[in-house]
ZAMARGU-4260 file (C-alpha; in steps of 0.2 Angstrom, whole numbers, plus 5000, padded with zeros to 4 digits):
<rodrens>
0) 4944/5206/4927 | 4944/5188/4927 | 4954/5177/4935 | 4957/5158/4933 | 4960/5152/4950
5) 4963/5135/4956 | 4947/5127/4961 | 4948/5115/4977 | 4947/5098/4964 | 4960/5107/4953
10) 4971/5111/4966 | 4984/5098/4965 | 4987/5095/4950 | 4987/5114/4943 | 5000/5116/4958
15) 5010/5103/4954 | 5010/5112/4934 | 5012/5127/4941 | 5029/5123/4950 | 5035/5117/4935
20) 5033/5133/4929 | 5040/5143/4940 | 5053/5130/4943 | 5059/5136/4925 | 5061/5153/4927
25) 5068/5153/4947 | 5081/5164/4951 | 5090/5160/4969 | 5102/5164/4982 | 5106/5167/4998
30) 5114/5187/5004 | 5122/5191/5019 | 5115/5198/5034 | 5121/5212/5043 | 5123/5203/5057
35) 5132/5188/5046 | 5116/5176/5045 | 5110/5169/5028 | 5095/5175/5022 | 5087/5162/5007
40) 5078/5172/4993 | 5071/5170/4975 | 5063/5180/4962 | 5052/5175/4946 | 5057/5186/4931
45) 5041/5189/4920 | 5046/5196/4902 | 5040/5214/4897 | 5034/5216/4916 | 5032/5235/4919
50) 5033/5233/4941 | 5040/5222/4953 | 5033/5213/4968 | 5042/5210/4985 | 5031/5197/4995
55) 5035/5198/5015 | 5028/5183/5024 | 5022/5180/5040 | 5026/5168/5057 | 5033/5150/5054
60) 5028/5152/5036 | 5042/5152/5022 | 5042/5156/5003 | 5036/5142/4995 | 5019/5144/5003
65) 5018/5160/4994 | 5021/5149/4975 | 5003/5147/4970 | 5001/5168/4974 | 5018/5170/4964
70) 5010/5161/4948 | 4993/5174/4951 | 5003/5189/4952 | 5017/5186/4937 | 5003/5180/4926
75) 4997/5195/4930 | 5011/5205/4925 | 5024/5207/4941 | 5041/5203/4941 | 5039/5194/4959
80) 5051/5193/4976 | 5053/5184/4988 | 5064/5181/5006 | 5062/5169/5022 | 5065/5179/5036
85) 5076/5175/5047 | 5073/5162/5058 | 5060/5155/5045 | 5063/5142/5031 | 5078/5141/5023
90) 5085/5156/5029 | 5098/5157/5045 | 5094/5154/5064 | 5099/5163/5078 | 5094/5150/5092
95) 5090/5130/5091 | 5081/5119/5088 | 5072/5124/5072 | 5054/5123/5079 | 5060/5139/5088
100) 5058/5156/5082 | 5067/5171/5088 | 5072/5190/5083 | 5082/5202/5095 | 5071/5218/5087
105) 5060/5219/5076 | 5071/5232/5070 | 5081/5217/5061 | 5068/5211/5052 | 5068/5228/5045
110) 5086/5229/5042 | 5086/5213/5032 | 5071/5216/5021 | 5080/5235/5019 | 5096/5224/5014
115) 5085/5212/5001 | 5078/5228/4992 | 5096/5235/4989 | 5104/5221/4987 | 5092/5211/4972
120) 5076/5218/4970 | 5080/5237/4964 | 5095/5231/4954 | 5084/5218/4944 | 5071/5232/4945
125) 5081/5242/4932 | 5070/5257/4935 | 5055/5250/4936 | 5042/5254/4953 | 5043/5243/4966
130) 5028/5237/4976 | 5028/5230/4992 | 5013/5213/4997 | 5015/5209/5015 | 5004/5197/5028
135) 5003/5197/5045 | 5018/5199/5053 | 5025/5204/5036 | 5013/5220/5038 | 5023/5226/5055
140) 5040/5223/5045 | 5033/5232/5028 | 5025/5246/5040 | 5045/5246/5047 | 5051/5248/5031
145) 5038/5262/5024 | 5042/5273/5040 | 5060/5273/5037 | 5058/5274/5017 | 5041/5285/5015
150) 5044/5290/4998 | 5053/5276/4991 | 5039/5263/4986 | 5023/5267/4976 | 5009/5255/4982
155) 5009/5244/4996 | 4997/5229/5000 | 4994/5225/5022 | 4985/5209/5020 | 4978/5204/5038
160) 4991/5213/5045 | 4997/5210/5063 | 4998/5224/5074 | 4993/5216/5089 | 4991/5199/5090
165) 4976/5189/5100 | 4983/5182/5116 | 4975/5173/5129 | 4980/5183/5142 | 4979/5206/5143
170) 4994/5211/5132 | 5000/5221/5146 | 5004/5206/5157 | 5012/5194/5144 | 5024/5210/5142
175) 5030/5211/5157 | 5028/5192/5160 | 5040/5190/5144 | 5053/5204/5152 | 5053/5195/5167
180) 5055/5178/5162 | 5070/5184/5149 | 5077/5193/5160 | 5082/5178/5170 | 5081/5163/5157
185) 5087/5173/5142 | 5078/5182/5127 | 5081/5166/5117 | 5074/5154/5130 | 5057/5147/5123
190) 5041/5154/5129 | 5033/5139/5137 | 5015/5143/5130 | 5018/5139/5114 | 5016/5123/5105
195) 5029/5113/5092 | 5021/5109/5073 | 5009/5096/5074 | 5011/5087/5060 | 4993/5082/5059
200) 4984/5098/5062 | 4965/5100/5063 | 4959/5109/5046 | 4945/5117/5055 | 4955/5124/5069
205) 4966/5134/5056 | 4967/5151/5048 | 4964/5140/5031 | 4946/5139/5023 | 4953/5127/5007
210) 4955/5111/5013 | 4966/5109/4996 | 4977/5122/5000 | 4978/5118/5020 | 4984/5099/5015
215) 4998/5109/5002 | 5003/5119/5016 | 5004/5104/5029 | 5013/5091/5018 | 5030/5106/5014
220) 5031/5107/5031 | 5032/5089/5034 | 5043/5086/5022 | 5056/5101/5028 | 5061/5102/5046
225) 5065/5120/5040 | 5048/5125/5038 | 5044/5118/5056 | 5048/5132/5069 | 5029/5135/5077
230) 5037/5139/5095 | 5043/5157/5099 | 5057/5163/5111 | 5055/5174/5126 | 5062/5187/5117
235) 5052/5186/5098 | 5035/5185/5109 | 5040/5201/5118 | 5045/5211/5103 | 5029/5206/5094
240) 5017/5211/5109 | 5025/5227/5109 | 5028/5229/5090 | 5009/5240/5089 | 5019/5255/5100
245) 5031/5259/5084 | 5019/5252/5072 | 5006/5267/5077 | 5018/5281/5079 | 5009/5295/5069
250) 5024/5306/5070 | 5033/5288/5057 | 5016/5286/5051 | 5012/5304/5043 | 5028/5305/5030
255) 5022/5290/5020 | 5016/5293/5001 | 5016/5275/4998 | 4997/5272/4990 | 4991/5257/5003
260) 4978/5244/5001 | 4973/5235/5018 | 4962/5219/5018 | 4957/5214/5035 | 4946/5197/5036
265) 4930/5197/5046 | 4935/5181/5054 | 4951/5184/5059 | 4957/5173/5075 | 4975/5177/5074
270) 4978/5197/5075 | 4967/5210/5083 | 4955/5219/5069 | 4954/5234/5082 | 4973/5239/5080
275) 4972/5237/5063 | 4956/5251/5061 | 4967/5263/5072 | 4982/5260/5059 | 4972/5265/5044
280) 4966/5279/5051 | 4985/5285/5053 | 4991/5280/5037 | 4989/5295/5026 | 4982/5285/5010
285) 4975/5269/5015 | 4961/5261/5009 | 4953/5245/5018 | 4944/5230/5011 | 4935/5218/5023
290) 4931/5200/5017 | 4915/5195/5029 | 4918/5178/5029 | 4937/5176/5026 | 4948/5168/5040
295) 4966/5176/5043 | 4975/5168/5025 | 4964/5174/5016 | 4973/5168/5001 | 4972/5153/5007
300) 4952/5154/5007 | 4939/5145/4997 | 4937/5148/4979 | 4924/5165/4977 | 4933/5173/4991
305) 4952/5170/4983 | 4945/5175/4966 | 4936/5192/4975 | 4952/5194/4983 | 4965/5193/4970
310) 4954/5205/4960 | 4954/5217/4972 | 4972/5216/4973 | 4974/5217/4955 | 4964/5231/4954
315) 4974/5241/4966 | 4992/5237/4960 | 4987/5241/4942 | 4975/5254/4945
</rodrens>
């Protein structure tokens, strides 16, 4: 399979084409929560397409970042989905400023990706299967979703998925440490251990390994306060450290049917690769990919391990 990908000298101007192009067929809106917050969302219609794609995203990170995979995947065929979750881009916050991000239970997350699904994407489905592409912290909401819905989605793709995230400090204590300081402050104060968007972030301190696509991702979020929360509260921190207890229930775990690709990357500073072994060994019909070399966005990687990837990817979805 060959794929065209952008090279790093390419990048900006094949972008800049490219969201012309998807600018043109964009389909948007905004739904209602169950809990009355706005969710922001649009979909790519691709003519003749035989599947549909639902991207989930992960922390502090928001649709358009997704735009470049978008073009990959509906020249490849897919009718493509997206959402900000709450409390991410253009979607509704539950707490201010915007540099904050917060969720009561990750159970909300689930609801509201539960609510997309049946609200836009199986409607414009028409009938057609449905697949499911989530990273990071879009694993833990798309492994939600599958444990409630085991039956319902035919192929699934964990892209470095978070099930426990790396942490300076034993899991165990920033659990209780989070409680604690909840309890008495409030689940929505901040976390004091966490930083605000530095607008002029180090390349090679990120999860990034195109330069390209690092500056790309930088310049939207200094052009959109929205795409600024980098703090967490109290209560999301909590939530997430504790996430890997319902993530790896075998007892939700064994009635899944979805077909599941994982690709975990070998340099991965953000999640824990450990928790993400133990999950595939749960998962009834997972199959892992490990890129060697690839930090944690792997689509955001240099130009042979994004090609490698995509491939793999493809391969799976159409396979």
């Amino acid at each position: 399979m060959e794929l065209n990908v952008f090279s790093e000298a390419q990048y900006p101007e094949r972008m800049e084409a490219l969201e012309q192009e998807l600018k043109a067929v964009c389909q948007k809106g905004t739904l209602i929560a169950f809990d009355g917050l706005e969710l922001y969302y649009e979909h790519f219609p691709k003519e003749g397409a035989e599947a549909c794609l639902v991207l989930v995203h992960g922390f502090t990170e928001f649709s358009e970042k997704y735009h470049e995979l978008c073009g990959y995947f509906r020249r490849a065929g897919y009718h493509v989905f997206l959402y900000d979750q709450r409390g991410h881009g253009l979607s509704g916050r539950q707490v201010a400023p915007l540099s904050l991000s917060h969720v009561d239970s990750y159970e909300d997350y689930r609801k509201d990706l539960e609510q997309y699904m049946q609200e836009v994407v199986y409607p414009q489905a028409k009938g057609r299967p449905v697949y499911l592409f989530g990273h990071s912290m879009g694993c833990a909401v798309a492994t939600l979703y599958l444990q409630k819905h085991p039956k319902e989605i035919q192929k699934a793709v964990l892209s470095s998925p978070m099930v426990v995230p790396v942490a300076p400090l034993p899991i165990w204590f920033l659990s209780w440490y989070t409680k604690r300081e909840g309890k008495k402050l409030g689940f929505t104060a901040r976390f004091p251990h966490t930083k605000d968007f530095d607008p002029n972030p180090v390349f090679e301190k990120s999860s990034d390994a195109s330069r390209s696509r690092f500056a790309h991702h930088i310049k939207l979020r200094r052009e959109e306060p929205r795409y600024q929360n980098a703090a967490s509260t109290h209560g999301w921190m909590h939530n997430t450290l504790n996430i890997h207890k319902k993530l790896l229930d075998q007892k939700a775990l064994s009635p899944i049917r979805t077909e599941i690709l994982m690709t975990q990357a070998g340099q991965d500073k953000v999640v824990y690769l450990k928790p993400q072994d133990k999950l595939k060994k749960r998962l009834p019909n997972c199959k892992k990919v490990v890129f060697p070399q690839a930090k944690h966005t792997i689509f955001y990687g240099d130009e042979e391990t994004l090609r490698n990837y995509l491939r793999c990817v493809l391969e799976f979805l159409e396979g």
